[in-house]
PDB file of N, H, CA, C and O in Angstrom:
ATOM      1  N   UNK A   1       0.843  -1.162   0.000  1.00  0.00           N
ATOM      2  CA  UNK A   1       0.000   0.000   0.000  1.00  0.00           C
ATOM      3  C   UNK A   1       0.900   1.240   0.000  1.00  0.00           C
ATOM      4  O   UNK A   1       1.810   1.303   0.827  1.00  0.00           O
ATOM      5  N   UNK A   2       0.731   2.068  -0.735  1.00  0.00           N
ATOM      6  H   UNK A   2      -0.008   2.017  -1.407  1.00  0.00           H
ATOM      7  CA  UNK A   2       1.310   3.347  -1.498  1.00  0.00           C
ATOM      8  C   UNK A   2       0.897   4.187  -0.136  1.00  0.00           C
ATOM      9  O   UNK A   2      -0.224   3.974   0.325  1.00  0.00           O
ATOM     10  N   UNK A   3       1.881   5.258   0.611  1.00  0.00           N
ATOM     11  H   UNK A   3       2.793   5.431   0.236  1.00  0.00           H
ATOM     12  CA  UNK A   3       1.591   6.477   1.352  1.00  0.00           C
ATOM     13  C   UNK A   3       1.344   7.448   0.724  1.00  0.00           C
ATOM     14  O   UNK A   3       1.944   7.650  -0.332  1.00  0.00           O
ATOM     15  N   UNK A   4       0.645   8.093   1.069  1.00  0.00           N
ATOM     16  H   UNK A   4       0.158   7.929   1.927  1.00  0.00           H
ATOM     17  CA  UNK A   4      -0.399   9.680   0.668  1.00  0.00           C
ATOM     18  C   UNK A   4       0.686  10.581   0.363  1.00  0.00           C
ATOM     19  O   UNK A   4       1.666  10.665   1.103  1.00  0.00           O
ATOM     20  N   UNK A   5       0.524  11.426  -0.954  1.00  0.00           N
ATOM     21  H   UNK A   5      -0.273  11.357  -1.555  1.00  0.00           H
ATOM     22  CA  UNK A   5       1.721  12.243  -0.961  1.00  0.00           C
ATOM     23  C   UNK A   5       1.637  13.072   0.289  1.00  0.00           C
ATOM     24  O   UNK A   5       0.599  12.827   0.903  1.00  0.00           O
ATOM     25  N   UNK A   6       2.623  14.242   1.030  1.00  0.00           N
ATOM     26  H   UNK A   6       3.466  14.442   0.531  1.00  0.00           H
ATOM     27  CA  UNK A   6       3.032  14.335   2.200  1.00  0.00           C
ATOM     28  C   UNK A   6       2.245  16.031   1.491  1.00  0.00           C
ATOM     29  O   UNK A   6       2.267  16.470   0.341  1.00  0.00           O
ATOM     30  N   UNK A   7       1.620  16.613   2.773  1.00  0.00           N
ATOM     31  H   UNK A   7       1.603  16.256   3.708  1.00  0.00           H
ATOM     32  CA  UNK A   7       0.858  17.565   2.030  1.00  0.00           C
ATOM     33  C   UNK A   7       1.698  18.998   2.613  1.00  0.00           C
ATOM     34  O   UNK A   7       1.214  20.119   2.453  1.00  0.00           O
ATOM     35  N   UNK A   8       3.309  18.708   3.457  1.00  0.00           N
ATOM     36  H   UNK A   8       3.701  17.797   3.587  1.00  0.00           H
ATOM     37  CA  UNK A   8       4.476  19.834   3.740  1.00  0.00           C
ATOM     38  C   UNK A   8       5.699  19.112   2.956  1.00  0.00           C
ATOM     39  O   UNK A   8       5.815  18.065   2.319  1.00  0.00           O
ATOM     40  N   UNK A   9       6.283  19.846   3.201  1.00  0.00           N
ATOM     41  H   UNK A   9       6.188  20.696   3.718  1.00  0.00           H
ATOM     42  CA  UNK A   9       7.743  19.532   2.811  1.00  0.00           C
ATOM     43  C   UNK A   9       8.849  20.622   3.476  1.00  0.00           C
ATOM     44  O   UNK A   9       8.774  21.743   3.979  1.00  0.00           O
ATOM     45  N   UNK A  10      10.014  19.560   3.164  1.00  0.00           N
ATOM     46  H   UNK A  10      10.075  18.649   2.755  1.00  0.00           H
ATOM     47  CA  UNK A  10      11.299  20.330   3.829  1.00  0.00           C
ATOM     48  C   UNK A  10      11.398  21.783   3.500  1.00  0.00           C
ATOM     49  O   UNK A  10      12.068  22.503   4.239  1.00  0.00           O
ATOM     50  N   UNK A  11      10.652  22.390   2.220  1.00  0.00           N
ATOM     51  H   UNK A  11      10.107  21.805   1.619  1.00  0.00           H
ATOM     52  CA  UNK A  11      10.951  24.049   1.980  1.00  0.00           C
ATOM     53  C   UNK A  11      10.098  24.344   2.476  1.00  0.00           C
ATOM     54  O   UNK A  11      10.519  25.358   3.033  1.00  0.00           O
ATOM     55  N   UNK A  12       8.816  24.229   2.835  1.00  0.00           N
ATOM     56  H   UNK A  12       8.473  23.406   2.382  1.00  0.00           H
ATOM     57  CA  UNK A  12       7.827  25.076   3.491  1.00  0.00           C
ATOM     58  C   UNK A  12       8.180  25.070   5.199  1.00  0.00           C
ATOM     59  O   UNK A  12       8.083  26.122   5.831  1.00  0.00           O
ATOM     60  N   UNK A  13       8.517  24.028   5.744  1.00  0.00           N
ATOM     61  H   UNK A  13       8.596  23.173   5.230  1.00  0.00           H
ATOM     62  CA  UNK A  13       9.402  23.985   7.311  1.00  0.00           C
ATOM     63  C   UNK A  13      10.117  24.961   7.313  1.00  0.00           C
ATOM     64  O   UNK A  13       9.630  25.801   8.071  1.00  0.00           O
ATOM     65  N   UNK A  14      11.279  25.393   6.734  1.00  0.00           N
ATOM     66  H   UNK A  14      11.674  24.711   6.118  1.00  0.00           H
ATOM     67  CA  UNK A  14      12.929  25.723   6.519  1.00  0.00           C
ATOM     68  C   UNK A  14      11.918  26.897   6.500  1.00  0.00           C
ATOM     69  O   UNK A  14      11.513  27.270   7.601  1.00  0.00           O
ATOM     70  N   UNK A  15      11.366  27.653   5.171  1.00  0.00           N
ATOM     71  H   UNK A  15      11.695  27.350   4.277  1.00  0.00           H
ATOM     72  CA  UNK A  15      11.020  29.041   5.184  1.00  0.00           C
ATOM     73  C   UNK A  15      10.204  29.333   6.511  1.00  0.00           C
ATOM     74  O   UNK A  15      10.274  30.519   6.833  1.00  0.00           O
ATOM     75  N   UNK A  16       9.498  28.595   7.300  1.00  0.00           N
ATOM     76  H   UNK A  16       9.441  27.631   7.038  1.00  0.00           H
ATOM     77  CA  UNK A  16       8.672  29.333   8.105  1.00  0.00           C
ATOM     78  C   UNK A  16       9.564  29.286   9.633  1.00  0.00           C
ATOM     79  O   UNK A  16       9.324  30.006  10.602  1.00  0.00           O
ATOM     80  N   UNK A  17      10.944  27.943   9.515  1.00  0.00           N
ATOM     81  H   UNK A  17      11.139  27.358   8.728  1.00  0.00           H
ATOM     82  CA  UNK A  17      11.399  28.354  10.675  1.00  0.00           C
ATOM     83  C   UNK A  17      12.274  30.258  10.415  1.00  0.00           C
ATOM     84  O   UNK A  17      12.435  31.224  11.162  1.00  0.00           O
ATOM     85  N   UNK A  18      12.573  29.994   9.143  1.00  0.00           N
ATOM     86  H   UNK A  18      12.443  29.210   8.536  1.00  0.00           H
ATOM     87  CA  UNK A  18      13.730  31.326   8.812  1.00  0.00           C
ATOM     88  C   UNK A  18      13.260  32.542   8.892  1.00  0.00           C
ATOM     89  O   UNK A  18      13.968  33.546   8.971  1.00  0.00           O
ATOM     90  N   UNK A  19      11.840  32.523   8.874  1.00  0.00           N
ATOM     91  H   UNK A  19      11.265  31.708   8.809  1.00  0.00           H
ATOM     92  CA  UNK A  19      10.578  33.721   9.253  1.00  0.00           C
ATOM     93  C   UNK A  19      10.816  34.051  10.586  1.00  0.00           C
ATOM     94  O   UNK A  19      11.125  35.206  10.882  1.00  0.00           O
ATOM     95  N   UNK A  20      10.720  33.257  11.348  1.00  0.00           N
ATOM     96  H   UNK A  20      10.469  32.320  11.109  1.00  0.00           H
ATOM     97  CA  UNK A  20      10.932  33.639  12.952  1.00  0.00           C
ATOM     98  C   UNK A  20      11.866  33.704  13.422  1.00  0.00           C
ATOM     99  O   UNK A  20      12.023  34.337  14.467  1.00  0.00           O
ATOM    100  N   UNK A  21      13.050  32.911  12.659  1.00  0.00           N
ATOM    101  H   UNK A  21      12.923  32.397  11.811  1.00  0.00           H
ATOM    102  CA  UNK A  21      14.190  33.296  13.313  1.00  0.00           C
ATOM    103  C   UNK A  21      14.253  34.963  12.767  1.00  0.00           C
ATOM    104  O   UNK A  21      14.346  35.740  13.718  1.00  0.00           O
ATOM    105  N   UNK A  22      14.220  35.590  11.488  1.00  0.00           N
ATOM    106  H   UNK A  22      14.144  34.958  10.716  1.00  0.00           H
ATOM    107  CA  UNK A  22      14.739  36.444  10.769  1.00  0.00           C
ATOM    108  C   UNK A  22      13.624  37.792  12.123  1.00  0.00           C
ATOM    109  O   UNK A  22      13.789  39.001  12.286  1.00  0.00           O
ATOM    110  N   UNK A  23      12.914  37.123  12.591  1.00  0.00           N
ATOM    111  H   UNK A  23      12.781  36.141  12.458  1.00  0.00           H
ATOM    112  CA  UNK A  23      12.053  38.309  12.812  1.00  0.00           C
ATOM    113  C   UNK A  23      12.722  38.393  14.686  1.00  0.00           C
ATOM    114  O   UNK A  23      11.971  39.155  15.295  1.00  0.00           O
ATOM    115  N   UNK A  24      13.359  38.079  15.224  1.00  0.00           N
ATOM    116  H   UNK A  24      13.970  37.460  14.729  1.00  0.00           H
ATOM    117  CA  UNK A  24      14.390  37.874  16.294  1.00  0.00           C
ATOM    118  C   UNK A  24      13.552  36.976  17.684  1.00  0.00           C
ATOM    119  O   UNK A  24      13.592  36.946  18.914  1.00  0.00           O
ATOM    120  N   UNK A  25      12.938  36.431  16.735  1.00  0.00           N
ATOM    121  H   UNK A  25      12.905  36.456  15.735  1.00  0.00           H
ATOM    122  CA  UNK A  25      12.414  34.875  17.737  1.00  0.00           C
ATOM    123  C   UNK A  25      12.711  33.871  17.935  1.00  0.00           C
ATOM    124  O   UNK A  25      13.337  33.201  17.114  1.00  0.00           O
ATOM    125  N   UNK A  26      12.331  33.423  19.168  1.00  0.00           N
ATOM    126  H   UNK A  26      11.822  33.968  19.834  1.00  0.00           H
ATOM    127  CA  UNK A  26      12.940  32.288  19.290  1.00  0.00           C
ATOM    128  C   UNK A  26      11.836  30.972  18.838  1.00  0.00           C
ATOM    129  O   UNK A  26      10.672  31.363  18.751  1.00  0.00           O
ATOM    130  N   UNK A  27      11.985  29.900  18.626  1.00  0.00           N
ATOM    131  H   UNK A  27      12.931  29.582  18.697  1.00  0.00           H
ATOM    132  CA  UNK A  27      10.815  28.832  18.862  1.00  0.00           C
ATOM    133  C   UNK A  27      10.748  28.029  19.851  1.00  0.00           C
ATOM    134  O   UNK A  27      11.630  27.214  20.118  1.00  0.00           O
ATOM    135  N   UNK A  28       9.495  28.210  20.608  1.00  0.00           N
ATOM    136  H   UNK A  28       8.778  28.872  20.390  1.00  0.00           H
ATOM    137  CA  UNK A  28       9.526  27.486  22.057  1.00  0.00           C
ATOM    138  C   UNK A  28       8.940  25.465  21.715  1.00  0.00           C
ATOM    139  O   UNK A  28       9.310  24.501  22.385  1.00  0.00           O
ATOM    140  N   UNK A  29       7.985  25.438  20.494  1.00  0.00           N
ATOM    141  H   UNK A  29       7.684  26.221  19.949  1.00  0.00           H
ATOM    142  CA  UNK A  29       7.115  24.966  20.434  1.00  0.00           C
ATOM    143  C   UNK A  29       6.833  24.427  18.723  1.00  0.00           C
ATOM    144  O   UNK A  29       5.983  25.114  18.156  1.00  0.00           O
ATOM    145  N   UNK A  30       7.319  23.530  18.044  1.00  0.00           N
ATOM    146  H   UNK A  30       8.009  22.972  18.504  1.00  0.00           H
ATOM    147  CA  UNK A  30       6.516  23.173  16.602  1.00  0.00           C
ATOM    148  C   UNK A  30       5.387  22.182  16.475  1.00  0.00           C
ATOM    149  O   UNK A  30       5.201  21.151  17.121  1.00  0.00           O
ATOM    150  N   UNK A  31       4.897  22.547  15.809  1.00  0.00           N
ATOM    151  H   UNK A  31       5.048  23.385  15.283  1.00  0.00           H
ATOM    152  CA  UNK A  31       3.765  21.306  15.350  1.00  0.00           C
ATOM    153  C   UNK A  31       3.166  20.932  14.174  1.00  0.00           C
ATOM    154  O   UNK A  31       2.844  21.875  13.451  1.00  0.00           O
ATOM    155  N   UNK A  32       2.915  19.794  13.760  1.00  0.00           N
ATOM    156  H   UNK A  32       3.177  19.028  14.347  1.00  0.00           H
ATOM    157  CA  UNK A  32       2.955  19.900  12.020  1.00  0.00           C
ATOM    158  C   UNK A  32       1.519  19.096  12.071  1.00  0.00           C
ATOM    159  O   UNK A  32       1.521  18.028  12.684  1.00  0.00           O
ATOM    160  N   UNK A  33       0.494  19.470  11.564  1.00  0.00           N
ATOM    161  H   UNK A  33       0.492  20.338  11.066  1.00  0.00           H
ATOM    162  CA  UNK A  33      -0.847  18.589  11.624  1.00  0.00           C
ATOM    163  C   UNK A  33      -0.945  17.816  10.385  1.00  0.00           C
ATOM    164  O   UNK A  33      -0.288  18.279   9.453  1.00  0.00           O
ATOM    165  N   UNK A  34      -1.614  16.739  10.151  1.00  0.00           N
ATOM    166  H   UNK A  34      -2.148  16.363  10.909  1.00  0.00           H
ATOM    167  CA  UNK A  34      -1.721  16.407   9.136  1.00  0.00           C
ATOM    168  C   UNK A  34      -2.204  16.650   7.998  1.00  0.00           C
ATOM    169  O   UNK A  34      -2.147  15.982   6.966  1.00  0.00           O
ATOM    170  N   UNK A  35      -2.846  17.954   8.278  1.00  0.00           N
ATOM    171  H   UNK A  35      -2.893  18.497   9.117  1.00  0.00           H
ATOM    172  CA  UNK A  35      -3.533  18.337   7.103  1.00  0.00           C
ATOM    173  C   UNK A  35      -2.272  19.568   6.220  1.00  0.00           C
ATOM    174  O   UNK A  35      -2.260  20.085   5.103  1.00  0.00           O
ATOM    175  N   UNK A  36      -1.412  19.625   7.330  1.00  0.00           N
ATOM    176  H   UNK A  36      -1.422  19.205   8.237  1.00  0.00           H
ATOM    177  CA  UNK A  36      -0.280  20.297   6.770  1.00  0.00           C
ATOM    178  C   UNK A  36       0.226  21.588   7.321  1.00  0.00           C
ATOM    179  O   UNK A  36       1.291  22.133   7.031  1.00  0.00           O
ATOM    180  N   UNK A  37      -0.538  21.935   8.023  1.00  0.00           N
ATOM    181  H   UNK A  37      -1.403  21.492   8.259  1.00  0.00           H
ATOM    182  CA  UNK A  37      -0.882  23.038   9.141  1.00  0.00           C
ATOM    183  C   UNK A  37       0.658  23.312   9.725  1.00  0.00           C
ATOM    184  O   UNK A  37       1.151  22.201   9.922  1.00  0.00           O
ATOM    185  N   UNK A  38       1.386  24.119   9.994  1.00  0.00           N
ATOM    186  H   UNK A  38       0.985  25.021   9.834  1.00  0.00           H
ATOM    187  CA  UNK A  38       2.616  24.227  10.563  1.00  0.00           C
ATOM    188  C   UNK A  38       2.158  25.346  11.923  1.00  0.00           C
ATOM    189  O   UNK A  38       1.866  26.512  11.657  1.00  0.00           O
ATOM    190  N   UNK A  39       2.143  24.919  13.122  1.00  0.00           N
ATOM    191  H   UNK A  39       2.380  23.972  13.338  1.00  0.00           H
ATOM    192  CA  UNK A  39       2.439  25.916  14.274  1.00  0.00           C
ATOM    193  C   UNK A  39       3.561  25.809  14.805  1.00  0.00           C
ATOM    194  O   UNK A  39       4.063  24.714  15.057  1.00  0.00           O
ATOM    195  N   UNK A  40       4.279  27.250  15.124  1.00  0.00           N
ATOM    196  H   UNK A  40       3.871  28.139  14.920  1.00  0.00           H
ATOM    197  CA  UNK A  40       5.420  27.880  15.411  1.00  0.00           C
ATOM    198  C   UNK A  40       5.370  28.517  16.694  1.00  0.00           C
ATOM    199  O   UNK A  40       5.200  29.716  16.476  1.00  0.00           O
ATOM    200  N   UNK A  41       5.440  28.280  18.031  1.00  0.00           N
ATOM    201  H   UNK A  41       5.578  27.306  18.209  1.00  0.00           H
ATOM    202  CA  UNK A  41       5.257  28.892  19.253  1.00  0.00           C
ATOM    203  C   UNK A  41       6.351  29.323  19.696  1.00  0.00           C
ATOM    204  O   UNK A  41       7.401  28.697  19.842  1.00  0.00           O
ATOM    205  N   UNK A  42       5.975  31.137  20.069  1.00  0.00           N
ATOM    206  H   UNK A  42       5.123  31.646  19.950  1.00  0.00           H
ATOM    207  CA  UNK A  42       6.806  31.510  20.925  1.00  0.00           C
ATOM    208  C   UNK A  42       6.675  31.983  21.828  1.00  0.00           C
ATOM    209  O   UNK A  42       5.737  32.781  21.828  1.00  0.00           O
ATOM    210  N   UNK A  43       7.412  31.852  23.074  1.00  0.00           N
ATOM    211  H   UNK A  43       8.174  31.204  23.074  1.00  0.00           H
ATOM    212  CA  UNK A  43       6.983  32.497  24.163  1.00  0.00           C
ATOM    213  C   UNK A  43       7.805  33.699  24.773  1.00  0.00           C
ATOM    214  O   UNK A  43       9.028  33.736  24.912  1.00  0.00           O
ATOM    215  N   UNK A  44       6.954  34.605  25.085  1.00  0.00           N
ATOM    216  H   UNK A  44       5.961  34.575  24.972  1.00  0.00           H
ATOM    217  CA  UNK A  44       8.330  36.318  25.295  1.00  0.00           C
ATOM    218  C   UNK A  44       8.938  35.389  26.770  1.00  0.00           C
ATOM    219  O   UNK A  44       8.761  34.658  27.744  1.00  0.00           O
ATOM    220  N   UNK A  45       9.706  36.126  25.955  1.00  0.00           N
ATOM    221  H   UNK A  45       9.850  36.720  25.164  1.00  0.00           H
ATOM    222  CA  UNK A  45      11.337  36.190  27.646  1.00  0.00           C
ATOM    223  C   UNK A  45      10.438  36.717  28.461  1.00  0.00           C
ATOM    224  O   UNK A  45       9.450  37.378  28.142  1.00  0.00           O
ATOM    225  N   UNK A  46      10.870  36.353  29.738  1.00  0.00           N
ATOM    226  H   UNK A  46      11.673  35.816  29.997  1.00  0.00           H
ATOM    227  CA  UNK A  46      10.390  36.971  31.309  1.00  0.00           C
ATOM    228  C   UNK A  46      10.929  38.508  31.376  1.00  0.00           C
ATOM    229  O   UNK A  46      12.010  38.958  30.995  1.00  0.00           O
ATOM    230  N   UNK A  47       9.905  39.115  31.938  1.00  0.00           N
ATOM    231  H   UNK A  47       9.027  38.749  32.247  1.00  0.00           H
ATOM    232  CA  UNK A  47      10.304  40.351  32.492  1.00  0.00           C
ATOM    233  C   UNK A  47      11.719  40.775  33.046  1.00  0.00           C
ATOM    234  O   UNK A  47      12.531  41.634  32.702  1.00  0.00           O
ATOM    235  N   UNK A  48      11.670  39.439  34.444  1.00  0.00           N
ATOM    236  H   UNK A  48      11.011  38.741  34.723  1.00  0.00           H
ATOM    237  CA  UNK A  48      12.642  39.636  35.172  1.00  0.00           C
ATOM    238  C   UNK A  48      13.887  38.477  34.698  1.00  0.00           C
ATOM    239  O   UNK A  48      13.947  38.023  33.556  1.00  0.00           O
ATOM    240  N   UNK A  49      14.676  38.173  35.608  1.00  0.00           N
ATOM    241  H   UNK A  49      14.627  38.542  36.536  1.00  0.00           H
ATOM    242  CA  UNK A  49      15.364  36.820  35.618  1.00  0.00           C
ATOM    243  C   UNK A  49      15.596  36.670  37.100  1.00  0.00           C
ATOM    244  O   UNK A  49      15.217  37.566  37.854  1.00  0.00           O
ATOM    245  N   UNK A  50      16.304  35.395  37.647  1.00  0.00           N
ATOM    246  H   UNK A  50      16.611  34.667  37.034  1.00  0.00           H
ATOM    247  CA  UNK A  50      16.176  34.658  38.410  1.00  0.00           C
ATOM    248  C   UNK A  50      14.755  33.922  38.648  1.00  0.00           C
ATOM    249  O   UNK A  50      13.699  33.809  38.025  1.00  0.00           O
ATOM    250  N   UNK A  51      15.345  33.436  40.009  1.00  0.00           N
ATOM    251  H   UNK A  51      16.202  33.527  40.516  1.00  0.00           H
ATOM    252  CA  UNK A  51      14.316  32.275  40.652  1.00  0.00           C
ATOM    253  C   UNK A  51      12.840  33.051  40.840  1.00  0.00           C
ATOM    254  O   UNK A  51      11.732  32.825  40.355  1.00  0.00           O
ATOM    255  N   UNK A  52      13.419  34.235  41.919  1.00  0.00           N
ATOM    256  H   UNK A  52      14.320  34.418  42.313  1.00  0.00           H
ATOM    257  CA  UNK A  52      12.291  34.594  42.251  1.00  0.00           C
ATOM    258  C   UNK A  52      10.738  35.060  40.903  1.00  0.00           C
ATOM    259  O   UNK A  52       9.535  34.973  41.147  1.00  0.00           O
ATOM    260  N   UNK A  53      11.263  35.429  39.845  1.00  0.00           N
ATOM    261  H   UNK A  53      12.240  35.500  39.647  1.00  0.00           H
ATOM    262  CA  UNK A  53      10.356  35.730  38.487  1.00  0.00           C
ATOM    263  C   UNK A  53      10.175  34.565  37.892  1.00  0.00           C
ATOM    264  O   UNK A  53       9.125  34.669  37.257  1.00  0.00           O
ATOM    265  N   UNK A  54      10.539  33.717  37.778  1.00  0.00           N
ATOM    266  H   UNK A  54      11.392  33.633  38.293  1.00  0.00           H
ATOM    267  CA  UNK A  54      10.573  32.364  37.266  1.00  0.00           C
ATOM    268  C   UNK A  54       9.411  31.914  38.150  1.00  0.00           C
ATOM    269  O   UNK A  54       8.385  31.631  37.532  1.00  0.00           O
ATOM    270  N   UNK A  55       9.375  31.791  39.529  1.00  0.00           N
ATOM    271  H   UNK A  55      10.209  32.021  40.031  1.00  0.00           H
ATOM    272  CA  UNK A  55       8.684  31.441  40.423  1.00  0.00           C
ATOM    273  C   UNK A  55       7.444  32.205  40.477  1.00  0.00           C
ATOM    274  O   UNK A  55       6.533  31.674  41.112  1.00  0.00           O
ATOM    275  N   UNK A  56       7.219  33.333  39.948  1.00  0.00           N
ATOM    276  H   UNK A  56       7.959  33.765  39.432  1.00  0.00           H
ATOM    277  CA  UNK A  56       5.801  34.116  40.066  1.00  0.00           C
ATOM    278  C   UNK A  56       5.089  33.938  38.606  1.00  0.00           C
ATOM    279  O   UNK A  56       3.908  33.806  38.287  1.00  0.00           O
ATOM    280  N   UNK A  57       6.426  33.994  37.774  1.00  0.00           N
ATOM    281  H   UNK A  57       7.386  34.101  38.033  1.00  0.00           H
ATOM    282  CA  UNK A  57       5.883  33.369  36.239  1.00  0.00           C
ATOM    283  C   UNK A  57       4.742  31.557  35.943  1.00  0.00           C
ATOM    284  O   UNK A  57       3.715  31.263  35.331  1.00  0.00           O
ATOM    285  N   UNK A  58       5.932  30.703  36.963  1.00  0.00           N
ATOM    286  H   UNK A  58       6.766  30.942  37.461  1.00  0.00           H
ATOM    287  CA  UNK A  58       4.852  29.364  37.456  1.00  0.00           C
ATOM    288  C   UNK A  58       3.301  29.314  38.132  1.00  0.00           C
ATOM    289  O   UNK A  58       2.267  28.706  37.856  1.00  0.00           O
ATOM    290  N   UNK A  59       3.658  30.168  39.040  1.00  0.00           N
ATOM    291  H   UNK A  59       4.498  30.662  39.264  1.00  0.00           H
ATOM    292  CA  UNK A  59       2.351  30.796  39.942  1.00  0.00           C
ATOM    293  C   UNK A  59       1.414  31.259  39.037  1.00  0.00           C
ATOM    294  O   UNK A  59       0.335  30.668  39.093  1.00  0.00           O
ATOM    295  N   UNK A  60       1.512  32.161  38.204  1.00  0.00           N
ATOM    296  H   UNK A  60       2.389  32.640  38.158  1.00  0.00           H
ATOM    297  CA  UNK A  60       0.494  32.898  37.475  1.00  0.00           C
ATOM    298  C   UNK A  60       0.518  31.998  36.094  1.00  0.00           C
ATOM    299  O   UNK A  60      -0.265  32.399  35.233  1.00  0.00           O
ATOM    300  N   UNK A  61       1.258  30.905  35.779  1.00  0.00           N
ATOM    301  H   UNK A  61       1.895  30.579  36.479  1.00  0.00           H
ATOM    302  CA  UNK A  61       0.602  30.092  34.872  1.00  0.00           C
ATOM    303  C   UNK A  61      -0.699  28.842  35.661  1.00  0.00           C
ATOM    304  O   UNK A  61      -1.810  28.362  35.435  1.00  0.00           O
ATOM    305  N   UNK A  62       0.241  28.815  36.513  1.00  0.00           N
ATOM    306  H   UNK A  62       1.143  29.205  36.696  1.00  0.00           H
ATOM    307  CA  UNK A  62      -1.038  27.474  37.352  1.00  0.00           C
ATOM    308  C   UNK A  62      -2.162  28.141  37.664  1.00  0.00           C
ATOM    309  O   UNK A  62      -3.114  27.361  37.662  1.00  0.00           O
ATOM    310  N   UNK A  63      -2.561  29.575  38.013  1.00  0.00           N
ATOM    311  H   UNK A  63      -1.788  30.209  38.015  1.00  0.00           H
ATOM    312  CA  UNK A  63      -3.581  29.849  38.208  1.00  0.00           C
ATOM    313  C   UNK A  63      -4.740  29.939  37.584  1.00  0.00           C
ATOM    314  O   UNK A  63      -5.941  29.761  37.785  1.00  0.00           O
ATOM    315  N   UNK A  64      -3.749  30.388  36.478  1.00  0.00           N
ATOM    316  H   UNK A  64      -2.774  30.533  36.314  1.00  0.00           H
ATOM    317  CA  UNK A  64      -4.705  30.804  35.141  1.00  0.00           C
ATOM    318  C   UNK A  64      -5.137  28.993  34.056  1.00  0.00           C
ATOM    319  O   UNK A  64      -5.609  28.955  32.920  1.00  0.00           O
ATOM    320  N   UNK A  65      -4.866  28.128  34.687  1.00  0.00           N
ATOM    321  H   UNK A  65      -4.482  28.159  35.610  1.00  0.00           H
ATOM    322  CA  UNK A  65      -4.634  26.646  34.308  1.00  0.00           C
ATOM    323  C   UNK A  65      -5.793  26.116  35.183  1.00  0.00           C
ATOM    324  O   UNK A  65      -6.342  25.053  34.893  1.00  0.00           O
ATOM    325  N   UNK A  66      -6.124  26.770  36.131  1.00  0.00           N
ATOM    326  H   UNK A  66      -5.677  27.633  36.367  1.00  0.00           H
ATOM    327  CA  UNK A  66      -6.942  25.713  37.743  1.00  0.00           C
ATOM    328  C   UNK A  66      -8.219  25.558  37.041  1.00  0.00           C
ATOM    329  O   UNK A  66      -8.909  24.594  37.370  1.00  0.00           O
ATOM    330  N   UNK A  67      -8.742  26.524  35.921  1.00  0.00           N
ATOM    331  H   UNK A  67      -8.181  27.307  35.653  1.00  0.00           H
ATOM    332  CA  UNK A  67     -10.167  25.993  35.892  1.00  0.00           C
ATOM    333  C   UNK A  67     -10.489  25.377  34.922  1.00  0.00           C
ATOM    334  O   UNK A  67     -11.618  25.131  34.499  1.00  0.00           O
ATOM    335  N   UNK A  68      -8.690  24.873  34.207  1.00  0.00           N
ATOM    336  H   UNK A  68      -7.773  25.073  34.551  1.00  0.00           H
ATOM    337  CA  UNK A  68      -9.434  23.985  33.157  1.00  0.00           C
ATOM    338  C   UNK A  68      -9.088  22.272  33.770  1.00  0.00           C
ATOM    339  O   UNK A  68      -8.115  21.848  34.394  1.00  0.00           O
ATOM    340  N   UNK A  69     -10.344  21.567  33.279  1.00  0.00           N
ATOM    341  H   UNK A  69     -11.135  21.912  32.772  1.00  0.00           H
ATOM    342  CA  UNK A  69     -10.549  20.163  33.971  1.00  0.00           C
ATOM    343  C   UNK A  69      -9.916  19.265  32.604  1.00  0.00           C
ATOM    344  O   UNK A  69     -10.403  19.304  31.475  1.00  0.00           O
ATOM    345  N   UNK A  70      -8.812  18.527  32.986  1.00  0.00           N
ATOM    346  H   UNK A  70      -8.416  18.496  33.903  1.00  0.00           H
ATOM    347  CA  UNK A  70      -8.595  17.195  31.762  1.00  0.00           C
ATOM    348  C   UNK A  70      -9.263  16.485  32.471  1.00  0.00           C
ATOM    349  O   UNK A  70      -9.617  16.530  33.649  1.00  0.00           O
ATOM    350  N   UNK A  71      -9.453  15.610  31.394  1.00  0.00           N
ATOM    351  H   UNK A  71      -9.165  15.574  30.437  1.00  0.00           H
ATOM    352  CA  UNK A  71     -10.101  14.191  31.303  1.00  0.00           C
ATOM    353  C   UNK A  71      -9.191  12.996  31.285  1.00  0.00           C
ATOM    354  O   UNK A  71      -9.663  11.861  31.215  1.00  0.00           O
TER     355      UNK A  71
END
């Protein structure tokens, strides 16, 4: 049984990572769906640095996380 032609390819990856790099981002996050879909996640740098911002950065992600229920 023959596989489905592939509906990305290596130039459409390459140009959309070289988009974000060129635009002074970083990538936190890729994802390629099957329908061909490319997501590119980035997340801004912290305000601060160290522990202590790191630590209020965790805090205010879990909070904003508490009211969603997995299954």
């Amino acid at each position: 049984m023959a596989r489905p032609k592939a509906t990305i390819n290596t130039v459409d990856l390459t140009r959309a990572i070289k988009a974000i790099k060129a635009g002074g981002l970083s990538i936190n996050y890729t994802k390629i769906d099957p329908d061909g879909t490319i997501t590119l996640v980035h997340f801004p740098d912290l305000a601060g640095s160290g522990p202590e911002s790191a630590d209020n950065a965790l805090a205010n992600w879990e909070a904003s996380r508490s009211s969603i229920r997995l299954a």
